[in-house]
N, C-alpha and C positions, 0 to 999 in steps of 0.2 A: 523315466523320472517320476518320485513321487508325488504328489502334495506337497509335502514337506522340502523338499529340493524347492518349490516354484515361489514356494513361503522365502524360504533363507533368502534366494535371488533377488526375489523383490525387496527386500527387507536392504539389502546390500545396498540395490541401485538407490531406495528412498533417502538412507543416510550419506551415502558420497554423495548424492543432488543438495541435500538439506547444507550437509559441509561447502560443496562447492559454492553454495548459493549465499552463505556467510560470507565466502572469502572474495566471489564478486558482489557485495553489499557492501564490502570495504572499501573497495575501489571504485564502486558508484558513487558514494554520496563523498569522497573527494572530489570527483568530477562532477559534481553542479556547477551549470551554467552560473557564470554572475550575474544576480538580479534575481535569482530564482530564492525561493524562501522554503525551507519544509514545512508539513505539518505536523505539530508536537502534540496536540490535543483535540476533543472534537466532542460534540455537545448531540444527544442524543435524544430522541422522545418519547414519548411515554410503551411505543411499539417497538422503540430499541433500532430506531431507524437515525441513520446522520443525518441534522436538519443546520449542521454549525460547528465552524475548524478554526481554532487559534493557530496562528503560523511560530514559527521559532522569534517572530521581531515582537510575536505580541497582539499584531492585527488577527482581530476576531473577523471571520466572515460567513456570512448565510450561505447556502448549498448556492444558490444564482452565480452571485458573487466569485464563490469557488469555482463553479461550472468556468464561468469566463475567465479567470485568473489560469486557469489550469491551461485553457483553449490555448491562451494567450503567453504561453509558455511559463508566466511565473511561478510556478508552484514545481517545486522538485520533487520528482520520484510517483509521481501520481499518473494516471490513465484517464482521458474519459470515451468512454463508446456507447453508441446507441442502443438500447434494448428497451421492451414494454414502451415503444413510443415514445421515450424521452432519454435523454443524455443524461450519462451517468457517471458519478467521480469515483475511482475506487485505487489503489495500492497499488504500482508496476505490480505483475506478478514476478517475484524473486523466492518464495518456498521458505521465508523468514516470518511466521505468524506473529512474532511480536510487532512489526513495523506498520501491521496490517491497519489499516484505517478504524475498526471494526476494533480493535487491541487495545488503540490508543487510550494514555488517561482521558478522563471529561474534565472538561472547565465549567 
């Protein structure tokens, strides 16, 4: 097998994953929990780091805030895990970069 062959393949598997991962992104976020809210925007600082997330109802909240909202199941479709010694909020990974936290518009 060439190069070229291991190019095509991967090329393959990245777009069926990318497709797949639309068509479960469809089916995720009809399944939010009730009580859970998304995030539609997010306020960033001068380093391009996320310091603040408007939810879909409108509530604006500081990263703390969102840290605990998230913990505490409110927030749809979001992660947080420990790394560099502090808890961190970021995007289920689903392979859709628009959705990504990081994508989002700013408020």
């Amino acid at each position: 097998m060439d190069r070229q062959d291991f190019e095509k393949i991967y090329e393959a598997y990245k777009t069926d994953g990318e497709r797949r991962a639309v068509v479960e992104q469809g089916m995720i976020e009809d399944q939010a929990s009730p009580g859970q809210e998304r995030i539609v925007a997010v306020r960033k600082n001068e380093d391009g780091d996320l310091i603040a997330f408007q939810t879909e109802s409108g509530r604006q909240l500081d990263y703390v805030t969102a840290l605990q909202e998230a913990k505490a199941g409110n927030l749809a479709h979001v992660d947080v895990f420990h790394k560099y010694g502090r808890d961190i909020l970021r995007s289920e990974p689903d392979g859709i970069k628009e959705n990504n936290l990081d994508n989002l518009p700013e408020f």
